[in-house]
N, C-alpha and C positions, 0 to 999 in steps of 0.2 A: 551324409545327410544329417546325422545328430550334430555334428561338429557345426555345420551350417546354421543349424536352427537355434543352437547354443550362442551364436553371433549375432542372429538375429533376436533373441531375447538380449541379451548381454548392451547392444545397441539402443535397443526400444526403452528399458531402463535409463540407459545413461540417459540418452538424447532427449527422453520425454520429463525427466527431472523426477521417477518414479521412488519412491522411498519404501524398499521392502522391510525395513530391518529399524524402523522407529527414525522419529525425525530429533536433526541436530540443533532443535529451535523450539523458540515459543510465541504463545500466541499473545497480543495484544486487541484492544479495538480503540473506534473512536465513533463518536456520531456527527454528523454532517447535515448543514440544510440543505446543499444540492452538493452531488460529487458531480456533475455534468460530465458526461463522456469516460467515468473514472471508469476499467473493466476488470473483473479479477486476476491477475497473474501480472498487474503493472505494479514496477517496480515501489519501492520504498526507500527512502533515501537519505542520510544524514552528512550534509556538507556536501554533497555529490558523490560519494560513495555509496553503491547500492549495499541495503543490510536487510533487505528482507522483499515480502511481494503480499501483495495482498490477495487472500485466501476465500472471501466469500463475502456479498456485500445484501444485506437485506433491510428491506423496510420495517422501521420499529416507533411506532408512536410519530408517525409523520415525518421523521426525520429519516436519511442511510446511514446505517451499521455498517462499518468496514472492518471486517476482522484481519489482519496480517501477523502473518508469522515472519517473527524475526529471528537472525541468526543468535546462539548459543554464545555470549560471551560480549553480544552488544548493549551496554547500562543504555537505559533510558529513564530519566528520573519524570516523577509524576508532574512536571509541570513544563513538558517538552510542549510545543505547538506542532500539531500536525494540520497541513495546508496545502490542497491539491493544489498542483502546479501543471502547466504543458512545457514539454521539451522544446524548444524551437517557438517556432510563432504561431505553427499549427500543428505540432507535435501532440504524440502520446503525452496522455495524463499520467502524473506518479504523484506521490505523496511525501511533502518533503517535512522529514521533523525536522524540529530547529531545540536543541535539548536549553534549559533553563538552568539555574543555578539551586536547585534544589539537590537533600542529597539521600532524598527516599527513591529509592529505584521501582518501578513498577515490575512484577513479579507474573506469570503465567495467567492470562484470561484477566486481567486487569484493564484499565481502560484510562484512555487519555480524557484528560476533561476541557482543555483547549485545542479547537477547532478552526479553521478557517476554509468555509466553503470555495467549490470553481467558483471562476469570473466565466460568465458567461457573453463572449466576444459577441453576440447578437446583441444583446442587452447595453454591451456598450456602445456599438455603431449605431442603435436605433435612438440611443438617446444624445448621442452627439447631430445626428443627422434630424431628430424629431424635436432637438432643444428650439425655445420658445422663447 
């Protein structure tokens, strides 16, 4: 019975992505005028490799805060663009940086300062379909 419940914690850990022992990453943010559909645990992505998730998203002076933890060893210099994206045509939202030519790295709780909000696909069928 111990051996059993020892595989069932051991599993619950692994599978749920739970971090007992300190985490391998750090945190950045951004602010956004809309994340439309963005949810916390969607990936983070540079060139299509996922390097991180986004960890908690709050309303801050009218704008979203997206806080993401990135992995431990990935530079991200302060003049990357982060730009929610959809996978597919009606996919999950992620958040794609695109790194700049800068060669100041942004460091733990620092914050990107270009943003590019969702498209919100309603917004554009109503004004192809409502155009005048």
């Amino acid at each position: 019975m111990v051996a059993g419940m020892a595989c069932l914690i051991y599993l619950s850990v692994r599978l749920g992505s739970v971090d007992l022992f300190g985490s391998d990453a750090y945190t950045i943010s951004a602010k956004f005028g809309s994340i439309e559909g963005l949810e916390v645990a969607a990936s983070v992505e540079i060139a299509g490799v996922p390097v991180g998730k986004v960890t908690r998203i709050t309303l801050e002076e009218n704008e979203a805060r997206v806080e993401m933890e990135i992995q431990k060893g990935t530079r991200i210099s302060d003049d990357t663009i982060a730009s929610i994206r959809t996978k597919g045509i009606i996919g999950d939202k992620f958040i794609k940086l695109s790194p700049g030519g800068s060669d100041e790295i942004l460091r733990d709780k620092e914050a990107l300062m270009d943003t590019e909000s969702a498209i919100s696909l309603e917004e554009l069928v109503s004004k192809y379909i409502f155009k005048k």
